[in-house]
Structures are given as structure tokens and as C-alpha cells.
N, C-alpha and C positions, 0 to 999 in steps of 0.2 A: 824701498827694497831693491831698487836697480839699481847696482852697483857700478862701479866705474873700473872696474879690473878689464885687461886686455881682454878680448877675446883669439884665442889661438886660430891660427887660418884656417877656413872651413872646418867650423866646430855645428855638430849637427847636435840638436836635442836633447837633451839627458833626460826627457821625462820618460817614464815606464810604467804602463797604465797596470790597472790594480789584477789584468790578465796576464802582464809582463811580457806585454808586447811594446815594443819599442817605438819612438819617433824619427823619423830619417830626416825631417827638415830641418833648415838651419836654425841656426839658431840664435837671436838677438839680443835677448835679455838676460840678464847674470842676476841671480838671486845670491846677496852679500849672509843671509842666511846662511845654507845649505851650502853655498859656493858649487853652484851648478848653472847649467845655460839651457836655457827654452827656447822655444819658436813661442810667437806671439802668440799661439792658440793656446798653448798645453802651460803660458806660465802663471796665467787667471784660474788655471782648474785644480782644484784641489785632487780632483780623481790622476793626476798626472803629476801634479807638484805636491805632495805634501804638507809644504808650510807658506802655501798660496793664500797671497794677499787676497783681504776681500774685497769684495767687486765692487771698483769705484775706486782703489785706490792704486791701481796699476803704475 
């Protein structure tokens, strides 16, 4: 699921937790999916990503 698209200069988080509260960190991983960018924390949680890989397969 990690994708190989650029990522744009200081691209911070797109996750938005299920309170719609936002992520301000950066953000490294690009789900080829969804076509969104995570920080490393929020792109394993499905409570944040959606169509989060399951765990183990990051």
C-alpha cells in the first residue's frame, strides 16, 4: 500500500480521527488506496485511515 507518488513539500497528515480532529505531523507514507499521506502513527490505525492496512503489513 505505500505508494511511490511524490510527496509535496511539507505535506502534513491527512488522517482525521473519527472526532474530526485533525493530524499536524508530517507526513511519510502515501496510501496508493485513498491517495492520501500519513505520519507513521495514524497510517496503521484504521481509527485514522480508513482503509488501513492490517497490522503487520505496513
Amino acid at each position: 500500500m505505500t505508494g511511490t507518488a511524490l510527496k509535496p513539500q511539507e505535506q502534513t497528515c491527512q488522517g482525521v480521527s473519527r472526532v474530526d480532529e485533525p493530524c499536524d505531523h508530517s507526513a511519510q507514507q502515501y496510501c496508493e488506496r485513498c491517495g492520501q499521506w500519513f505520519c507513521r502513527a495514524h497510517y496503521p490505525d484504521p481509527e485514522w485511515h480508513t482503509c488501513a492496512p492490517e497490522q503487520g503489513h505496513v
